[in-house]
C-alpha positions in Angstrom: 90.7 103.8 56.6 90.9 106.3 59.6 89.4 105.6 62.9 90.0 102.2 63.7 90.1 101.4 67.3 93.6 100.7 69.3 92.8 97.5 70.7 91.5 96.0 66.8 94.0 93.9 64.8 94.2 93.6 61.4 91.9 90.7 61.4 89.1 91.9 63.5 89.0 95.3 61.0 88.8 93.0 58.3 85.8 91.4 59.7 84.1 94.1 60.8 84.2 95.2 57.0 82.9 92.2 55.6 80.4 92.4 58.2 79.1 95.3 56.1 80.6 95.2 52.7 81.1 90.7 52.5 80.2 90.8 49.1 83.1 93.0 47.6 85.9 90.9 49.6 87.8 93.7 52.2 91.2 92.5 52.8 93.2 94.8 55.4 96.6 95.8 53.7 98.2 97.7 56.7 96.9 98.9 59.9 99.1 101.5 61.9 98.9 103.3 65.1 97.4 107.4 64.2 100.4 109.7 64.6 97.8 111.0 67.6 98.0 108.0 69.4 94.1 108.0 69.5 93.5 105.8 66.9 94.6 103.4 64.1 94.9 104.1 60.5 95.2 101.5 57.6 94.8 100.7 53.9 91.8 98.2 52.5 91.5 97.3 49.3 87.8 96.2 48.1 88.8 93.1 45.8 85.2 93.3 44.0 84.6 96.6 44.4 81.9 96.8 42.0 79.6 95.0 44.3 79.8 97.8 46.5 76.2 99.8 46.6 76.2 102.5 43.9 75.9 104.9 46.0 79.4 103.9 47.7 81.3 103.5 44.7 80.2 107.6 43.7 81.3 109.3 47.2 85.0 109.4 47.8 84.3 109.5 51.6 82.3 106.6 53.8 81.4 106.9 57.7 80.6 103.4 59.0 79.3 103.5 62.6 81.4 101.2 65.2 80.0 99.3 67.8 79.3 101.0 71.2 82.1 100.4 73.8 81.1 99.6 77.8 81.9 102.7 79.4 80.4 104.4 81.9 79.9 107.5 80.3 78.3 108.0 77.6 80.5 107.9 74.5 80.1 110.4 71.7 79.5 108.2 68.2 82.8 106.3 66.4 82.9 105.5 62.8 85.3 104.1 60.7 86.1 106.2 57.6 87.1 105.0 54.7 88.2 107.6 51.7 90.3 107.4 48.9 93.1 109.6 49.4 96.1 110.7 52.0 95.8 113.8 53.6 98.6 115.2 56.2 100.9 112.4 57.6 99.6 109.1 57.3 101.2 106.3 58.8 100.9 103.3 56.9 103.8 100.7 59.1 104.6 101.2 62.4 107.2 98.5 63.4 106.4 96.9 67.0 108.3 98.8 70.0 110.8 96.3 70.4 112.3 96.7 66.8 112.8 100.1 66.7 116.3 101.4 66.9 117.9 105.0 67.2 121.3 105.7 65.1 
């Protein structure tokens, strides 16, 4: 899951998710800050995924819209993507600042 926005926990992800997909049970399994900064990146596993739409469960790729944002400028369209593989560096645990440590 790519695009998640920076100030989103774990939780709100989740519900945003079963806001859209509630009958296949999304449960977040790590959210992590985009080695870009610009975004969040995690892992969600679908625990009934076969009451996902059919035509879900045959792309490997899904764009969900997110929410508009109060800005004032106009904001070019976010989604959330979910796919099923890793591509590049993909951060799946980024400890909190406070417990990192250099050697």
């Amino acid at each position: 899951m790519r695009g998640v926005p920076l100030d989103w926990d774990a939780d709100r992800a989740q519900s945003f998710l079963a806001e859209h997909y509630c009958s296949a049970d999304p449960v977040i399994k790590s959210l992590a800050s985009e080695i870009h900064g610009g975004s969040n990146t995690g892992t969600v596993v679908f625990r009934d995924a076969a009451s996902l739409p059919h035509t879900l469960q045959a792309i490997s790729t899904w764009h969900i819209p997110l929410p508009k944002r109060e800005t004032s400028q106009p904001a070019r369209d976010e989604h959330l993507t979910l796919d099923d593989g890793f591509h590049g560096i993909t951060t799946l645990f980024a400890p909190p600042p406070e417990d990192h440590k250099v050697e």
